[in-house]
C-alpha positions in Angstrom: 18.4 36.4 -27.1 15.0 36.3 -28.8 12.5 33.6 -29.5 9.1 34.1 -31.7 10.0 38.0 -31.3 9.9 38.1 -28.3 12.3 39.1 -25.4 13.8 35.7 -23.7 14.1 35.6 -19.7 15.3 33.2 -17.5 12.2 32.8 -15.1 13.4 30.1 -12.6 16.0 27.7 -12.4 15.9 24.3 -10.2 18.1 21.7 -9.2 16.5 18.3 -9.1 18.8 15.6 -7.0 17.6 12.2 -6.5 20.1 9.8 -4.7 19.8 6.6 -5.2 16.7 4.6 -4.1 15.0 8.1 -3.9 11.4 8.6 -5.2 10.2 10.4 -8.2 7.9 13.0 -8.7 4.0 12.3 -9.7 2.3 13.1 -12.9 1.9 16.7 -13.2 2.2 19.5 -15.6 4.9 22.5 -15.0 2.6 25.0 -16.3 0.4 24.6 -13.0 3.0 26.5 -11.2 3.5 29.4 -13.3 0.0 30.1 -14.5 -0.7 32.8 -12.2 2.4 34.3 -13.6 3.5 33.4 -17.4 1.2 33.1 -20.1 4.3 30.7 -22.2 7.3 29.3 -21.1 9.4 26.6 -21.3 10.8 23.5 -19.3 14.3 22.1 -20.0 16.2 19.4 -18.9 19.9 19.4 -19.2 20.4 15.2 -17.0 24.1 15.4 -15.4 24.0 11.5 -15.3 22.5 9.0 -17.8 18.7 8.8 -17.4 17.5 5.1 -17.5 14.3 3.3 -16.6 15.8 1.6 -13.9 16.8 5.0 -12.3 13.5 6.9 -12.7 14.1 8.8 -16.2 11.7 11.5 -16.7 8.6 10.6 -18.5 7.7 13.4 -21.1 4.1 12.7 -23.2 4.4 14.5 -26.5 1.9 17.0 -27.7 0.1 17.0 -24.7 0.9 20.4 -23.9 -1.7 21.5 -26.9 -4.5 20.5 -24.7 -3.8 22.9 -22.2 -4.2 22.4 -18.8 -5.5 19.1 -17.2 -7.5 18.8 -13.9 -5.1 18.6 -11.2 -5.1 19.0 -7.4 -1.8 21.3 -6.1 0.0 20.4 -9.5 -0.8 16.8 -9.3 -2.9 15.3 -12.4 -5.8 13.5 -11.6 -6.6 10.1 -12.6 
């Protein structure tokens, strides 16, 4: 597989589970984590159950990945 001419990898993979009541994750960027490693990449989501408000959907902000990356502190964006 190819994308932009380029050789496609798969980097990392990552389960996310959240029982009920759990907690969420705070703001950050993915791109913190891999920046030391990867010039591009990108995130996906495949949810296994329906995502909802209620049960702490991911929040994506559109476009925002354009501006590069924001200050943070360990991955976490500051306010």
């Amino acid at each position: 597989s190819t994308a932009e001419r380029e050789p496609v990898v798969l980097f990392k993979d990552k389960l996310n589970y959240k029982g009920p009541g759990g907690g969420g994750f705070l703001a950050h960027q993915d791109a913190t984590a891999y920046a030391d490693l990867v010039t591009r990449h990108v995130s996906a989501l495949v949810a296994i159950d329906r995502s909802t408000a209620e049960n702490g959907a991911l929040m994506i902000a559109p476009g925002r990945h354009a501006e590069g990356i924001f200050p943070h502190d360990d991955g976490v964006l500051r306010e």
